[in-house]
N, C-alpha and C positions, 0 to 999 in steps of 0.2 A: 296186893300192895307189897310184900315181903320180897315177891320174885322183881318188882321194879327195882327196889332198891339194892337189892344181892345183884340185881343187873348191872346198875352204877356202880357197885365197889367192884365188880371185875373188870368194869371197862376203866376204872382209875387205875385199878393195879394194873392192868395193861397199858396204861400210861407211863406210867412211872417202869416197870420192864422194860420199855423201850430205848429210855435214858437217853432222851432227849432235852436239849438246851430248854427248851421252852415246850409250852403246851399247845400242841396242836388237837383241833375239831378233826380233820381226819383222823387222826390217832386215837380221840376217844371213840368216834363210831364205828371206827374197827372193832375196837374192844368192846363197843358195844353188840356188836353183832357174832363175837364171838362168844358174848356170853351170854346171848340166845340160844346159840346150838349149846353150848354147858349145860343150861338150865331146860333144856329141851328133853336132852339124855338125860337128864337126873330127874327131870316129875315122872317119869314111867314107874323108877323105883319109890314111890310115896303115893300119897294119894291124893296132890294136888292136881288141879285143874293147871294147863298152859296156859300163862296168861295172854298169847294172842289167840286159842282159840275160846275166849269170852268174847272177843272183839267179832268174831265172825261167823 
């Protein structure tokens, strides 16, 4: 649950970086997907599980 929501505040702050007029759905699933690979690299250093390999 933690890494869902650390997911969504980097994909907002990658919203807002973008500095864009208005808020665009592709713009936040970029950033959403960029901060899968973020929190990808970073559970290696701790000892959480990745939250899509729970899913699979």
């Amino acid at each position: 649950m933690n890494q869902i929501v650390l997911n969504i505040i980097i994909a907002f702050l990658w919203v807002l970086f973008q500095d864009e007029d208005h808020f665009k759905f592709s713009t936040f699933f970029s950033g959403y997907l960029i901060g899968l690979i973020v929190i990808y690299i970073l559970h290696r250093f701790s000892a959480m599980i990745f939250m899509l390999e729970k899913f699979g």
